[in-house]
Backbone as a chain_set.jsonl record, in Angstrom:
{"seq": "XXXXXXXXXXXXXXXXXXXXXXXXXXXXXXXXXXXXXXXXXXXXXXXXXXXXXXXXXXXXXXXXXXXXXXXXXXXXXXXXXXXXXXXXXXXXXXXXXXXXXXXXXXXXXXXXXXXXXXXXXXXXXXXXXXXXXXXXXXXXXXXXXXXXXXXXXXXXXXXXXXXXXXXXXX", "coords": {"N": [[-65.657, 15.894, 90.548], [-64.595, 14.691, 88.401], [-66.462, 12.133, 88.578], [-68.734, 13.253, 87.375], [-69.001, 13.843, 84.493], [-68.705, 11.192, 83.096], [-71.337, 10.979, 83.555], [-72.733, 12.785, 81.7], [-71.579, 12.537, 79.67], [-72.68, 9.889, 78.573], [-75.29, 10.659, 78.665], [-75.673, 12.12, 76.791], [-74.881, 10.8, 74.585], [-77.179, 8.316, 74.735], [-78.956, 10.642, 74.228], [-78.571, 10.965, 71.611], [-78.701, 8.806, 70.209], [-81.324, 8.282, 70.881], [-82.538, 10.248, 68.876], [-81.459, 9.711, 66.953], [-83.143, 6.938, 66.512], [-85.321, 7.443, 65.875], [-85.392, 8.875, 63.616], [-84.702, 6.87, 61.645], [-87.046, 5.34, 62.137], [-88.998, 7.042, 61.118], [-87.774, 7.222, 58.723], [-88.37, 4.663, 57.714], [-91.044, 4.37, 58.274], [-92.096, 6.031, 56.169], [-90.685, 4.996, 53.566], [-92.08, 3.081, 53.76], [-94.816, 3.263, 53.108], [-94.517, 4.964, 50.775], [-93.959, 2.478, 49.092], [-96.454, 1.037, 49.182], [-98.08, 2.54, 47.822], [-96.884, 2.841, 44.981], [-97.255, 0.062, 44.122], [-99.935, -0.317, 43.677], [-101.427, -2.754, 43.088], [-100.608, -4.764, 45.112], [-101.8, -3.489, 47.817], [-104.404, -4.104, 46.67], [-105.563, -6.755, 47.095], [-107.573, -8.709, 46.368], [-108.106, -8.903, 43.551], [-109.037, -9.584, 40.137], [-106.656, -8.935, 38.101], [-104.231, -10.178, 36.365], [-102.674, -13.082, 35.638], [-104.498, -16.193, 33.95], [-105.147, -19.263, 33.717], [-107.046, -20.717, 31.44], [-109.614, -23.068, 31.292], [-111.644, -25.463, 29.489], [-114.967, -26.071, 29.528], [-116.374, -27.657, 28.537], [-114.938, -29.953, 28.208], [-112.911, -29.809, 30.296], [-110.388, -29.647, 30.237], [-107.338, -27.733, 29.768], [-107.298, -24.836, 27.83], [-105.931, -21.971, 27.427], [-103.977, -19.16, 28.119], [-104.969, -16.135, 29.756], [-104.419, -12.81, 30.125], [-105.518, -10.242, 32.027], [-106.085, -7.305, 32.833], [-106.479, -3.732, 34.301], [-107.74, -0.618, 33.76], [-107.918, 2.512, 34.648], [-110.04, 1.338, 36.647], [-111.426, -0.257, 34.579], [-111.968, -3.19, 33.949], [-109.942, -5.469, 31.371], [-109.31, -8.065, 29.143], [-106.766, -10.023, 27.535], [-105.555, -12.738, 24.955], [-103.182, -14.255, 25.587], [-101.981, -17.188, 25.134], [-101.739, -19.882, 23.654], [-102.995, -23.645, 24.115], [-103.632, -25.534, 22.688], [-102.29, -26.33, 19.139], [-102.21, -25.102, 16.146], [-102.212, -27.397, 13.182], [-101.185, -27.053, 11.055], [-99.114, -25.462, 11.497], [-99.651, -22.482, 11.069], [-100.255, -19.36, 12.498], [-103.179, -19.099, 14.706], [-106.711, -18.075, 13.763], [-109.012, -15.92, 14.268], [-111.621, -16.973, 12.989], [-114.465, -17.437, 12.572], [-115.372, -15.243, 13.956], [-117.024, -11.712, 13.838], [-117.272, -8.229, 12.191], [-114.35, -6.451, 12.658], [-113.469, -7.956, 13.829], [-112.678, -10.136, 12.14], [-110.954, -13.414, 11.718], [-108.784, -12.046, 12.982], [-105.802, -12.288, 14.438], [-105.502, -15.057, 16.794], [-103.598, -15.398, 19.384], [-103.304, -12.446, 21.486], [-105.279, -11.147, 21.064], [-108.213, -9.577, 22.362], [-110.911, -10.702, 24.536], [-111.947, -9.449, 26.453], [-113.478, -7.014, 28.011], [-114.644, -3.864, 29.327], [-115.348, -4.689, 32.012], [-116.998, -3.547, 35.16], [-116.24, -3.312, 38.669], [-118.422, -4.934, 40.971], [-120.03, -4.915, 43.766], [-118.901, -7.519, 45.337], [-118.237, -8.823, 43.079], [-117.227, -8.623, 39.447], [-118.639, -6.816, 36.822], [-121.242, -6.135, 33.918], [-119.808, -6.074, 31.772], [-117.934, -7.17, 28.395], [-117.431, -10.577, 26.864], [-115.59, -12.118, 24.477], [-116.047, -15.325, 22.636], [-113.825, -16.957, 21.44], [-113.936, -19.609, 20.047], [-116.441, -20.061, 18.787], [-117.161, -17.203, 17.905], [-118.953, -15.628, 19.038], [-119.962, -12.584, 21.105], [-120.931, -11.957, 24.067], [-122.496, -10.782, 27.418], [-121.088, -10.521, 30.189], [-120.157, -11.727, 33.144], [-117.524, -11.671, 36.501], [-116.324, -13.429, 39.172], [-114.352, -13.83, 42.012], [-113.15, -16.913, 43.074], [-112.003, -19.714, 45.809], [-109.965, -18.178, 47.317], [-108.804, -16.545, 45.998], [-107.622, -17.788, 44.245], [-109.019, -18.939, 42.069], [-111.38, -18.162, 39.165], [-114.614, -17.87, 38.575], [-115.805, -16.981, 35.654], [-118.521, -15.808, 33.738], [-120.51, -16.339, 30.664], [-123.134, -14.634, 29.351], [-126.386, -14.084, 27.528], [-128.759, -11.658, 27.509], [-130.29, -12.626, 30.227], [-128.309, -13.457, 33.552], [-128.601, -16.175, 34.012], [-129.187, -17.494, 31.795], [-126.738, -19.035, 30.156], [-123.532, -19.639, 30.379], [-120.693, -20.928, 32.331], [-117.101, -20.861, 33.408], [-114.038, -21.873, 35.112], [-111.457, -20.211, 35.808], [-107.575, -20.512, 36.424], [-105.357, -19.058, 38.57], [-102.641, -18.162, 37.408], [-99.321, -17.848, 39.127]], "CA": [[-65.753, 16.394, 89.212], [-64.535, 13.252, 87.602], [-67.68, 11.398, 88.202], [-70.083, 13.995, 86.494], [-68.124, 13.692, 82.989], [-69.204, 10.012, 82.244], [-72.722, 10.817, 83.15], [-72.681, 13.845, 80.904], [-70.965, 11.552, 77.964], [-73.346, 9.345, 78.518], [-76.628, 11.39, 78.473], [-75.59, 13.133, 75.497], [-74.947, 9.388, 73.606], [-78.955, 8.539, 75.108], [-79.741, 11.879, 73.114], [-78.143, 11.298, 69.957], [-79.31, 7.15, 70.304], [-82.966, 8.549, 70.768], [-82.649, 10.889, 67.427], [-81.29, 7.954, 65.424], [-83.959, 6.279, 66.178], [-86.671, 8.681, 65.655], [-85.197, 9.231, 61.982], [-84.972, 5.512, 61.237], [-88.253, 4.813, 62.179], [-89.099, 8.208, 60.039], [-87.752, 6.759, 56.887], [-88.601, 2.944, 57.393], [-92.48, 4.278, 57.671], [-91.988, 6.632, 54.526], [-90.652, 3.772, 52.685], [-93.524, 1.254, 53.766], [-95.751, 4.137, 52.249], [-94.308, 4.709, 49.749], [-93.973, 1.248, 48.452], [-97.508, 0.48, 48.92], [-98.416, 3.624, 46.632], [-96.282, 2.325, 44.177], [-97.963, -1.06, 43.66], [-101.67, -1.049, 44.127], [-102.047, -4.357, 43.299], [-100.375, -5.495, 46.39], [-102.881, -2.946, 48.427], [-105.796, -4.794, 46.344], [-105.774, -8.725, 46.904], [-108.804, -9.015, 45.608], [-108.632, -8.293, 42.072], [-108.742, -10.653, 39.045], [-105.883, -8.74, 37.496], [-103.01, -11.463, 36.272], [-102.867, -14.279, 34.427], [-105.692, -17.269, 34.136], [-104.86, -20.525, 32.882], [-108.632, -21.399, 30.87], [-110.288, -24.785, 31.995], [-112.729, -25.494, 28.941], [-115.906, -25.829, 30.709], [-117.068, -28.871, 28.257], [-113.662, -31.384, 28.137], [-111.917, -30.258, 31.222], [-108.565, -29.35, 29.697], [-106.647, -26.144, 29.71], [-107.107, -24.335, 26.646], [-104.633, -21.26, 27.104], [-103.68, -18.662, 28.999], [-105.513, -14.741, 29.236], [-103.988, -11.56, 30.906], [-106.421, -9.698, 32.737], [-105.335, -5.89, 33.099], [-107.074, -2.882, 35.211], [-107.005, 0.711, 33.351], [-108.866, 3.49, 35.227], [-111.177, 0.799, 37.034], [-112.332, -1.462, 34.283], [-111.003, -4.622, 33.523], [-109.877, -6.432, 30.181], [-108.493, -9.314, 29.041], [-106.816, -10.896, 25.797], [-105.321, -14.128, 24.777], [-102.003, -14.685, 25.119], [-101.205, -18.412, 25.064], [-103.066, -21.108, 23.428], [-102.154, -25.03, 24.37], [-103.629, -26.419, 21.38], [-101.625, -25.816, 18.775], [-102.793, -25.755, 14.635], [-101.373, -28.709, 12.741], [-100.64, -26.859, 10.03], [-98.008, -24.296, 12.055], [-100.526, -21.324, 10.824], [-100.94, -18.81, 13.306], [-104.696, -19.328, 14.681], [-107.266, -16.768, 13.615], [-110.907, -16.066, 14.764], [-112.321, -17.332, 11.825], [-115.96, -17.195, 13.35], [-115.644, -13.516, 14.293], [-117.352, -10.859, 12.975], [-116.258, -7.339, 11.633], [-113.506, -5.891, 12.772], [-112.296, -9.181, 14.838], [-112.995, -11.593, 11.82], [-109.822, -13.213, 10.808], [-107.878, -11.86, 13.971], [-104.861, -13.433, 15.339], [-105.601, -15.424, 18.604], [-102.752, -14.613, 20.424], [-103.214, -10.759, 21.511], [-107.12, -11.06, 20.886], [-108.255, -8.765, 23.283], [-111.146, -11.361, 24.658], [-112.817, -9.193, 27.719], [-113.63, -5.621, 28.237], [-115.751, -2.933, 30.382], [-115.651, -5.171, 33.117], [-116.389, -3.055, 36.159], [-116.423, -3.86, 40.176], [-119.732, -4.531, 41.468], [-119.671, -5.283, 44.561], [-117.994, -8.697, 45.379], [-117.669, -9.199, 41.653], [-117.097, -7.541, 38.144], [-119.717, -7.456, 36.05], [-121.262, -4.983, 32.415], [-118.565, -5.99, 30.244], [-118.31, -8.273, 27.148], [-116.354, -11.518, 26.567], [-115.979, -13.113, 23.207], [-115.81, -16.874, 22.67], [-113.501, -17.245, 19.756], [-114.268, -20.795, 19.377], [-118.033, -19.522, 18.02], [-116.9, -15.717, 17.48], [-119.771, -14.709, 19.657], [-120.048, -11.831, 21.738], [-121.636, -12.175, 25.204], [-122.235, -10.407, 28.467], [-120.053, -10.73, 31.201], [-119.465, -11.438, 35.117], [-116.956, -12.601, 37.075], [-116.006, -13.258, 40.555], [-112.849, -14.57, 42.458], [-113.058, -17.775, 44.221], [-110.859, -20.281, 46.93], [-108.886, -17.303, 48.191], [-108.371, -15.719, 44.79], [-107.076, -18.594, 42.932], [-109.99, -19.382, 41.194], [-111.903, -17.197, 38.809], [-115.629, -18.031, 37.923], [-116.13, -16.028, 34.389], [-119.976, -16.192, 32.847], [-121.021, -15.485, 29.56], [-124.84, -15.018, 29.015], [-127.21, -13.589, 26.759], [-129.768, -11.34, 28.002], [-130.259, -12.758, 31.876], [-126.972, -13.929, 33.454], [-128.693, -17.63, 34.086], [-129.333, -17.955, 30.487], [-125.576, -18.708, 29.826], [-122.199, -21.189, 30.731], [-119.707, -20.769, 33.341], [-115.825, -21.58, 33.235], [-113.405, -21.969, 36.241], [-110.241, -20.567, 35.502], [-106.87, -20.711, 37.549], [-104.702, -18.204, 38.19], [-100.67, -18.562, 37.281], [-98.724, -17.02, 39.912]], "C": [[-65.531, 15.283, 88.191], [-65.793, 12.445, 87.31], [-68.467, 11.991, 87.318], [-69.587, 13.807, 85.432], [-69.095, 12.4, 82.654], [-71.026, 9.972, 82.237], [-73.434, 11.739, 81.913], [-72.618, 13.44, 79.789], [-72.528, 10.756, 77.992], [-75.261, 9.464, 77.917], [-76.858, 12.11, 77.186], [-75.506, 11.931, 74.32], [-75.959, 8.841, 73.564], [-79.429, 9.332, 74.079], [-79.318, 11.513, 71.704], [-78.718, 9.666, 69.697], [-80.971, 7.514, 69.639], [-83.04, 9.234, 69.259], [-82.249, 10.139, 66.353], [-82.576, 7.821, 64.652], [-85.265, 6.715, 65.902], [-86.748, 8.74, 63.815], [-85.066, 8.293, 61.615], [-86.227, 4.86, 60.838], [-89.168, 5.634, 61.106], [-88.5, 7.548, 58.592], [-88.226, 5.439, 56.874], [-90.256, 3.223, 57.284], [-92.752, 5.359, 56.293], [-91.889, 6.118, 53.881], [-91.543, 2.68, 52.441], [-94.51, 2.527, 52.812], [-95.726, 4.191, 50.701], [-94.181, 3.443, 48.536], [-95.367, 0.786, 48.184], [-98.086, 1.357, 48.024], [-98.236, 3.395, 45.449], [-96.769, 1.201, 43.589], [-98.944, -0.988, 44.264], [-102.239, -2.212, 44.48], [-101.768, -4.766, 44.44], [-101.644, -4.897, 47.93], [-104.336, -4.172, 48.452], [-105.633, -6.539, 45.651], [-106.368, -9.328, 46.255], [-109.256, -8.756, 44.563], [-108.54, -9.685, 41.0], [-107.825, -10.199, 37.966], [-104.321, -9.849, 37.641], [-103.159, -12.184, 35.324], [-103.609, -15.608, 34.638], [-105.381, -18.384, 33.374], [-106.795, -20.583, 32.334], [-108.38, -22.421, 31.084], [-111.527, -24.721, 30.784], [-113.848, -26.48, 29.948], [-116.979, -27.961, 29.865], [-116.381, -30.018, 27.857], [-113.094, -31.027, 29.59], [-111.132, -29.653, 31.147], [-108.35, -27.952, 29.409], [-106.423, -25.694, 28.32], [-106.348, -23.071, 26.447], [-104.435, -20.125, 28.211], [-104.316, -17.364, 28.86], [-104.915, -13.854, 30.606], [-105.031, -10.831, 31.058], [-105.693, -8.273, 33.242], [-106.253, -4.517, 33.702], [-106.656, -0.989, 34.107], [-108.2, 1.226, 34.104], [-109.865, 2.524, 35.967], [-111.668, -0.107, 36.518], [-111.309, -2.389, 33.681], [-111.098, -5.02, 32.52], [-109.148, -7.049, 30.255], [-108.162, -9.408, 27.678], [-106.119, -11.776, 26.495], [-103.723, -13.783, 24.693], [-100.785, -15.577, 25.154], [-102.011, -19.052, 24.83], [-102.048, -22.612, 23.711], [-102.709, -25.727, 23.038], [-103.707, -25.488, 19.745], [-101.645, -25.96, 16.871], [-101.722, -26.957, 14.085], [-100.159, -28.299, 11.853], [-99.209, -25.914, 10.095], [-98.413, -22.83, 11.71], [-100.753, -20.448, 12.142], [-102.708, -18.626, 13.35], [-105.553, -17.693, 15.117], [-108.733, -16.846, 14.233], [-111.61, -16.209, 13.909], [-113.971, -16.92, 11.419], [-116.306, -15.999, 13.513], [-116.083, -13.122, 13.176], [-116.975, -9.405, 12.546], [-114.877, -7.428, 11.883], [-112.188, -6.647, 13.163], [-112.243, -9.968, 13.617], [-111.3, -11.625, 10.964], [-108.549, -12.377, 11.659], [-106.935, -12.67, 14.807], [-105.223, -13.812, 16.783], [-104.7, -14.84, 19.236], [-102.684, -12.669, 20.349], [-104.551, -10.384, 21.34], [-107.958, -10.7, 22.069], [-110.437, -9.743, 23.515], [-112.505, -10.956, 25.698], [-112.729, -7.993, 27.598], [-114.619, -5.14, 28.896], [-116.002, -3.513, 31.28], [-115.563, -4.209, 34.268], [-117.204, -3.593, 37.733], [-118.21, -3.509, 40.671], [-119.997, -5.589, 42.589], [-118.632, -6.45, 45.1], [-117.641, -8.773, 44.13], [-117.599, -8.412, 40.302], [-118.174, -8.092, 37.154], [-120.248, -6.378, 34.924], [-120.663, -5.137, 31.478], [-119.423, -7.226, 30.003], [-117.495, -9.199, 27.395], [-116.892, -12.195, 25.361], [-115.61, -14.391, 23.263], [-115.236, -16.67, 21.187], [-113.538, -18.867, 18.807], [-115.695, -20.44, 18.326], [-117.686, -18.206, 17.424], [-118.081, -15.166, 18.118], [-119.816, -13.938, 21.139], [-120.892, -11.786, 23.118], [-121.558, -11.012, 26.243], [-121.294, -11.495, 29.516], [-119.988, -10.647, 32.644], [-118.516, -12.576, 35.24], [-116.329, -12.326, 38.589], [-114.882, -14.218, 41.443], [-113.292, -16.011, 43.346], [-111.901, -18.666, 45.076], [-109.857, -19.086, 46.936], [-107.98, -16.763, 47.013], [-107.624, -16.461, 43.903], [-107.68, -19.028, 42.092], [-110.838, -17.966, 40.568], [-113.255, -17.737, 37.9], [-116.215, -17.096, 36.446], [-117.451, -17.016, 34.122], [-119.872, -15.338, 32.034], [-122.276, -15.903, 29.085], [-125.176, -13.936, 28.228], [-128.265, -13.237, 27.585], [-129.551, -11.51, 30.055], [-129.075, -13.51, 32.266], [-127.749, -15.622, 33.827], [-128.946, -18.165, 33.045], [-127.953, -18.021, 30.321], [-124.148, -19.756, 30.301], [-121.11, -20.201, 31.747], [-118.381, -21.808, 32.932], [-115.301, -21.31, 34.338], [-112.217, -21.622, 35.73], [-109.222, -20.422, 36.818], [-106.117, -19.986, 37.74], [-102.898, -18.856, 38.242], [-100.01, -17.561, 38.333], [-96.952, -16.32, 39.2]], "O": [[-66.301, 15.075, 87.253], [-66.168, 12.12, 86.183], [-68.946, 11.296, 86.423], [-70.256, 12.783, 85.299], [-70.136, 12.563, 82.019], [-71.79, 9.375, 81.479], [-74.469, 11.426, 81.325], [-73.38, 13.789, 78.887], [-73.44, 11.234, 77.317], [-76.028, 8.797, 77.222], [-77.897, 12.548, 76.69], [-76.034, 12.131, 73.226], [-76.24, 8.562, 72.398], [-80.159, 8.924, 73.176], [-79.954, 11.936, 70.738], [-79.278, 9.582, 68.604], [-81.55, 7.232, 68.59], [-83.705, 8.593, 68.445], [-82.642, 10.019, 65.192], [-83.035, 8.086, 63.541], [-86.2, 5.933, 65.729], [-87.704, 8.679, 63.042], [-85.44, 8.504, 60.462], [-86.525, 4.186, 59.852], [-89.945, 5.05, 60.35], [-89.1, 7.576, 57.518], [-88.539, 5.065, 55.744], [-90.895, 2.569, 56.46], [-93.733, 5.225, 55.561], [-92.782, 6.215, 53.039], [-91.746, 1.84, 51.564], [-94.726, 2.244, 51.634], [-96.447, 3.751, 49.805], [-94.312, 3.597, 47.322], [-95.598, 0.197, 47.128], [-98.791, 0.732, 47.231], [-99.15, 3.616, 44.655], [-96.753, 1.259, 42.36], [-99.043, -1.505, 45.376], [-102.975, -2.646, 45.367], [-102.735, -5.249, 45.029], [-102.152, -5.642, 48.768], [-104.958, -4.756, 49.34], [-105.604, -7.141, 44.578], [-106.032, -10.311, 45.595], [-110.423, -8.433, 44.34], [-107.906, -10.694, 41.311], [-107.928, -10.792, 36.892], [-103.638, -10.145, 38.621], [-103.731, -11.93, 34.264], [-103.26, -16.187, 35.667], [-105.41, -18.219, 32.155], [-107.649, -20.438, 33.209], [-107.247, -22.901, 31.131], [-112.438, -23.939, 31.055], [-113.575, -27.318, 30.807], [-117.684, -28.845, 30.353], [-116.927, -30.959, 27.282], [-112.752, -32.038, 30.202], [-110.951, -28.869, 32.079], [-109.151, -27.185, 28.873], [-105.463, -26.114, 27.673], [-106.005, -22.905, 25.277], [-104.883, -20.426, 29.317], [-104.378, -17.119, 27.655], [-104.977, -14.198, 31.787], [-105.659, -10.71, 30.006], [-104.756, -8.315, 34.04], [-107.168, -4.56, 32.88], [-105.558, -0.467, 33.912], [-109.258, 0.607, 34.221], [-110.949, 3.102, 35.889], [-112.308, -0.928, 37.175], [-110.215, -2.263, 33.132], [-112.272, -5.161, 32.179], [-108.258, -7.004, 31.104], [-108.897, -9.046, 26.76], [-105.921, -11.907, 27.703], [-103.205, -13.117, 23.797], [-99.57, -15.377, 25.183], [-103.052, -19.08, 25.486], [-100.828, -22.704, 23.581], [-101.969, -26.514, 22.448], [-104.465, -24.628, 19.296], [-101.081, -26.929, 16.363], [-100.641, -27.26, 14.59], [-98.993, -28.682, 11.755], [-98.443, -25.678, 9.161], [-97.613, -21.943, 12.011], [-101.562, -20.953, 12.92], [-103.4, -18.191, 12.43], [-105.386, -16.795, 15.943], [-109.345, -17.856, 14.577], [-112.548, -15.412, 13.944], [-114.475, -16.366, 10.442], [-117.447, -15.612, 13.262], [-115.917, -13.56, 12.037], [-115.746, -9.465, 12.579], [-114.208, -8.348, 11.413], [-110.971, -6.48, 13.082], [-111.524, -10.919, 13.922], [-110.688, -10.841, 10.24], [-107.496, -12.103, 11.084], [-107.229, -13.513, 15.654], [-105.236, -13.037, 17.739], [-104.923, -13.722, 19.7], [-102.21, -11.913, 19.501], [-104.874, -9.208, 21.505], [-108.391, -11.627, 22.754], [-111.246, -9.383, 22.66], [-113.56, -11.574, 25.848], [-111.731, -7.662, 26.958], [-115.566, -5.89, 29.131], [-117.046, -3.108, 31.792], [-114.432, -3.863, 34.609], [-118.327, -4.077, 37.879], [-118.9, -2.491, 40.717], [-120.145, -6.798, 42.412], [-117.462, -6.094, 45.246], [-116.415, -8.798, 44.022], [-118.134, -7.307, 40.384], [-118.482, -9.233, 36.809], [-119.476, -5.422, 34.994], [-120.803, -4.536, 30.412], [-120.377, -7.86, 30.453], [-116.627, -8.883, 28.209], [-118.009, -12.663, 25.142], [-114.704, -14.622, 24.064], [-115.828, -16.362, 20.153], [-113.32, -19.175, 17.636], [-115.681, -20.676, 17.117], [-117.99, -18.133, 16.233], [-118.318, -14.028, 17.712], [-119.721, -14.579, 22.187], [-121.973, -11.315, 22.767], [-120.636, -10.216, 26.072], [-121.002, -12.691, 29.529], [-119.786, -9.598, 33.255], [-118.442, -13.681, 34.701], [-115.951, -11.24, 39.027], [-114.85, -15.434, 41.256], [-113.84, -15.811, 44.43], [-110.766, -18.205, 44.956], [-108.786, -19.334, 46.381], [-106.761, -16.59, 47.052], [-107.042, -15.973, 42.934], [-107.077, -19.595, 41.182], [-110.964, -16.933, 41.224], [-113.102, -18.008, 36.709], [-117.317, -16.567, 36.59], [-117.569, -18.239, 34.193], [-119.467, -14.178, 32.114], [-122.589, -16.988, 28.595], [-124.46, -12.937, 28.161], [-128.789, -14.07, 28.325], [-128.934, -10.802, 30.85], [-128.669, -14.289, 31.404], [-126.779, -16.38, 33.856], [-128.998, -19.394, 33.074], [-127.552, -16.857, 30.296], [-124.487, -20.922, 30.504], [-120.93, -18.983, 31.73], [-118.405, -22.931, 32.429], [-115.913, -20.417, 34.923], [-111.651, -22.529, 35.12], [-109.652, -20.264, 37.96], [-105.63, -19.903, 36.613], [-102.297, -19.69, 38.92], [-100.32, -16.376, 38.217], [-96.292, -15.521, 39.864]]}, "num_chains": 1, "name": "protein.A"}
């Protein structure tokens, strides 16, 4: 009678071991779920939502920074960091623009819009050039493993038109 006891203890510490771990594993994959629900972005690698250092496309040099944001599907962008910086300490306006933009503060100058996913790349929307104040069509598509971001802005056919490389800020 002695012996049967510790196997008894034993079998019953097995059982309650096994139900632990049943309910462990039960909340640790609820939690992975849940977490990925929670942030999309991490789901979707492949987006050009973030932040882009600009590369002007005809010196080279980093002209400022644009946030790139996702509502319902389509993508926009504004401005919100310039590296070159007025002399005069004036906040810099879109001088060039027309209605509604003309005379709009750069920083917060909402820059990109209606961009939506088409296939590999985003493409339908506008982007303004506030160096000129003109209004363009729009694609763009991710490159080197999503650190790079090819933006075009053309008139009419997208090969009528200039390409920039920007970079993304992590």
């Amino acid at each position: 009678m002695f012996k049967k006891r510790p196997v008894i203890f034993i079998l019953k510490n097995l059982n309650m071991l096994h139900r632990n771990i049943k309910q462990f594993t039960s909340i640790l994959l609820l939690g992975t779920a849940i977490l990925f629900i929670s942030f999309p972005a991490w789901g979707n690698s492949h987006s050009p939502v973030g932040r882009w250092k600009t590369i002007d496309d005809k010196t080279g040099k980093p002209k400022g920074v644009i946030e790139i944001w996702e509502t319902r599907g389509v993508l926009y962008g504004k401005i919100i960091e310039t590296f070159e910086k007025p002399e005069d300490g004036k906040p810099q306006i879109c001088d060039k623009c027309d209605g509604a933009l003309k005379n709009a503060p750069i920083l917060g100058l909402r820059i990109i819009w209606d961009m939506r996913k088409d296939g590999s790349a985003w493409a339908g929307g506008w982007i303004l050039d506030p160096d000129n104040g003109k209004i363009y069509r729009a694609k763009m598509s991710l490159l080197s493993d999503d650190r790079e971001l090819k933006v075009r802005g053309y008139i009419g056919f997208s090969f009528i038109g200039r390409s920039q490389i920007w970079q993304r800020i992590k």
